[in-house]
N, C-alpha and C positions, 0 to 999 in steps of 0.2 A: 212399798215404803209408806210409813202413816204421812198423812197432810193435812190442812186443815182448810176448812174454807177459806178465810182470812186468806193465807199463802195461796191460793188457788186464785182469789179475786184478785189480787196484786198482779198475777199476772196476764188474765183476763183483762186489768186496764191497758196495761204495755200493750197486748194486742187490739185493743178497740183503736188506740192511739197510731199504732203501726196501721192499721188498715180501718180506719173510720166507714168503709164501706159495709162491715160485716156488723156492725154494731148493734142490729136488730138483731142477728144469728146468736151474739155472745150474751147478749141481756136473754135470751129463750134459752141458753145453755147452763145460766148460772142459777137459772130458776131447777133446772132439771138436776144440775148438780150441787146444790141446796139440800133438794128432797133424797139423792141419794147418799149425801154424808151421813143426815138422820136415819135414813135408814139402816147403815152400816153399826151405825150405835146402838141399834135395837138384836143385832145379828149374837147369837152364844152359841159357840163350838166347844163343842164336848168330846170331840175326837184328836185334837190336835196332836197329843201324847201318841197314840197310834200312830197317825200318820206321820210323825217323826222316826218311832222306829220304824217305819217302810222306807226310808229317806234313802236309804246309802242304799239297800236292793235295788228300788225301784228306780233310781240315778242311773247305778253301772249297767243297769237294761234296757238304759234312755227312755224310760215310762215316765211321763209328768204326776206329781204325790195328788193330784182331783182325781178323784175315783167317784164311781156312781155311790157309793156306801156314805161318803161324806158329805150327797147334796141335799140339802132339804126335801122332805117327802112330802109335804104340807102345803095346802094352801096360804094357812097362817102367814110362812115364810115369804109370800109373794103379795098379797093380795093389798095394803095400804098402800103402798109403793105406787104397784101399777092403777091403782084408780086414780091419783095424783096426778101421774104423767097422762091417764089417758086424760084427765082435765083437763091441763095443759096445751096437749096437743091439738084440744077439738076448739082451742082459740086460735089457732093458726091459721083459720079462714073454712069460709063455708065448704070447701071441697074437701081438706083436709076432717073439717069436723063431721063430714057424713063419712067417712071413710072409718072413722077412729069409730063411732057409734056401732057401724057393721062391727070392727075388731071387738068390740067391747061384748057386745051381746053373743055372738060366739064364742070368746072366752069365756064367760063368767057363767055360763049356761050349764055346764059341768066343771068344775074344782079343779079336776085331775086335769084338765085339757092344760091349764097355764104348766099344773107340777113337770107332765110331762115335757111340754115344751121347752121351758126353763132347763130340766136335766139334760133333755138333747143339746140344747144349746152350747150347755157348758163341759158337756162331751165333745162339744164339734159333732153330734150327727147333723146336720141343717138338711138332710130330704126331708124325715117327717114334720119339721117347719114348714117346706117348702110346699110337703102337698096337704097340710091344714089347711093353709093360705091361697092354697090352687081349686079345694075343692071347694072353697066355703066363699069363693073368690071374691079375696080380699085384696088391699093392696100388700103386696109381699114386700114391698119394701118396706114399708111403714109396719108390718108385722116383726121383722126383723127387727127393727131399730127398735121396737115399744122391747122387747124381748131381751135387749143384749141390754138394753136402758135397767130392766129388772132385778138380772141376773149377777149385773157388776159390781156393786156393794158386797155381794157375797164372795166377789171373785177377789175383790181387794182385799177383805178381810181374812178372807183365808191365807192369800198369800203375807199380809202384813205379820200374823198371827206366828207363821212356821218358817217364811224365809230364812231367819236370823239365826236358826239352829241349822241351816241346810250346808253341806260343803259341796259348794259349785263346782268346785274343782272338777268331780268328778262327772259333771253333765257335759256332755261332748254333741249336744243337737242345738237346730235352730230355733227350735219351737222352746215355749216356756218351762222350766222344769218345774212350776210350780200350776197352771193351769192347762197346759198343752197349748196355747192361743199362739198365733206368730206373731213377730215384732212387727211395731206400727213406725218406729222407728227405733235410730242409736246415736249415743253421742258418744266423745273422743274425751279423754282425762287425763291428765296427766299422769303419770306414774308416777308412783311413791317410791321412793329411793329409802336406804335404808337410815333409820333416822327419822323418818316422817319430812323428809325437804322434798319439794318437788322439784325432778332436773329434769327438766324440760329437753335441756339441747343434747344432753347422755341417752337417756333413757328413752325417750319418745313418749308416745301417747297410746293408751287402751281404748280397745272399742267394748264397750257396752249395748246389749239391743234391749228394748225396753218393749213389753210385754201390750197388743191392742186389744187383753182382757180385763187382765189383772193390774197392772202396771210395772209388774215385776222387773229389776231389771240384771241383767248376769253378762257375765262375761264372753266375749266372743272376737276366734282371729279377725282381726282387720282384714287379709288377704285370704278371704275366704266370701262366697257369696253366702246369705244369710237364707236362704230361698231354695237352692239345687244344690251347695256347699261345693260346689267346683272351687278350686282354684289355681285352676287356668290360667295366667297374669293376664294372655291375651283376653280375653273373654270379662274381666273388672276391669272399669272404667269408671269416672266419675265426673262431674261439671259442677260449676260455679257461679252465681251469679253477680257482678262486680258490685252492683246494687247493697249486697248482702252486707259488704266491705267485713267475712273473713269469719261470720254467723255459724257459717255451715256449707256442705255442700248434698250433693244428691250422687250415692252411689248405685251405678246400676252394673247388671248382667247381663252379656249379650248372648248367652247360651240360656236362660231361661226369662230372657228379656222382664225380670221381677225388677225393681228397683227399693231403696229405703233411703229415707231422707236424714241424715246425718248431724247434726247439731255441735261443734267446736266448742269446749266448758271453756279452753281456751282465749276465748271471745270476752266474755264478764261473765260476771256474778251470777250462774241461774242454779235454782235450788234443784239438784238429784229428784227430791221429791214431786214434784208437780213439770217436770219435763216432760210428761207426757201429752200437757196443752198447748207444747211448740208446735202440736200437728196442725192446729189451729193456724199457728202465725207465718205456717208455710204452707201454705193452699197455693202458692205463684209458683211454688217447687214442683208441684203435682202435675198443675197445667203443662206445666214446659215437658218436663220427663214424659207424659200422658204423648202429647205432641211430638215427642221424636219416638214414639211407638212401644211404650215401656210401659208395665202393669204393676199398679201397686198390690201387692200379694194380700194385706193384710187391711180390716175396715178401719178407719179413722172414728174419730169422734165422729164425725158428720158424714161418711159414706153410708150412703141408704141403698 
């Protein structure tokens, strides 16, 4: 879904406001995602046509439409971006900034090192991530995150680009059918009755999972784990916190003990489009879930 900064920052206040404690975290992330909106306006897809007609195959075969043929081959495609963010990040303190200088001069040392990386990335391989970062020994977290920080503009653009021609219908997995990425979370909507009225007390509520590459977001059973896709009634469970007063809640599984943090539209007014920075404003959801023994499957904005 397209967004705009503006709409992005509006909600970035709501959370500095909600949690005044993270404030330094959300002023570094808006700078980061600043640099990756411009970017995404620099991005031209010349394949989209293609990969529409692969749409309806590649769906009924549960293949996500990012294929290696549609990623950038080029340094070009990567290289302002990531010298930005590595600036960025080497103000985040003397440890941090010797850390990012090692990242910097290994990547830029060879061209190909970022292209490649960046493709695996967006393939989901993360070994050959894992062991650039192992041989060259860097911080692998910090390698990850400069990486997924690069790749994203690309990820949302593509998906903003072809979603709109896609019939969901026929995607039946949990992963993204638009990037292959898993959801970072989902929210609940109302149903649309027929007419365009929302009945609420008829018809119930959809679950939507919402996309921790792309942002993409699609449809999905409520009674169904998003993760192992059991479902088991015993085995899905959920909690609440009263605090919330009715925001959202945290659904987990106790057969692949994965959880996703769930988000109520029901609640007020939050935009579809920029839902994806409630991961942000539920970091006390993570904690608790984290603490009764439960893993979050997929990286947030700020899991490193």
């Amino acid at each position: 879904m397209h967004y705009t900064f503006e709409q992005a920052e509006e909600v970035l206040h709501r959370i500095q406001k909600n949690h005044p404690e993270m404030n330094e975290i959300i002023i570094f992330y808006q700078e980061i995602l600043k640099r990756q909106l411009q970017a995404k306006k620099n991005i031209h897809l010349s394949f989209i046509s293609l990969a529409k007609e692969k749409s309806r195959e590649k769906f009924e075969k549960g293949y996500p439409l990012l294929e290696l043929s549609f990623i950038p081959d080029t340094l070009a495609a990567y290289e302002p971006l990531i010298e930005e963010l590595i600036a960025l990040l080497k103000e985040r303190g003397p440890l941090v900034s010797a850390q990012m200088e090692s990242i910097q001069q290994d990547l830029l040392q060879d061209p190909q090192v970022i292209v490649s990386l960046a493709q695996n990335y967006l393939l989901h391989n993360f070994v050959p991530i894992y062991d650039f970062g192992q041989a060259k020994e860097l911080d692998i977290a910090l390698l990850f995150f400069l990486i997924k920080s690069i790749v994203k503009p690309f990820a949302e653009r593509f998906a903003e680009e072809i979603a709109a021609t896609c019939d969901l219908s026929l995607w039946p997995k949990s992963h993204c059918p638009i990037c292959g990425a898993l959801p970072v979370l989902a929210y609940l909507k109302p149903k649309e009755a027929e007419g365009g009225q929302n009945q609420l007390s008829f018809r119930g509520k959809e679950r939507f999972l919402i996309c921790s590459l792309c942002n993409h977001c699609w449809p999905f059973p409520r009674l169904r784990c998003p993760f192992c896709q059991t479902e088991q009634p015993e085995a899905l469970q959920y909690f609440s916190l009263e605090s919330d007063n009715g925001y959202g809640r945290v659904d987990v599984c106790n057969l692949c003990k994965g959880y996703i943090k769930t988000i109520d539209l029901n609640h007020g007014p939050l935009a579809e489009e920029v839902l994806f920075l409630e991961d942000l404003n539920t970091i006390h959801w993570d904690l608790v879930a984290e603490k009764e023994g439960y893993c979050k499957k997929a990286k947030g904005i700020f899991s490193l």
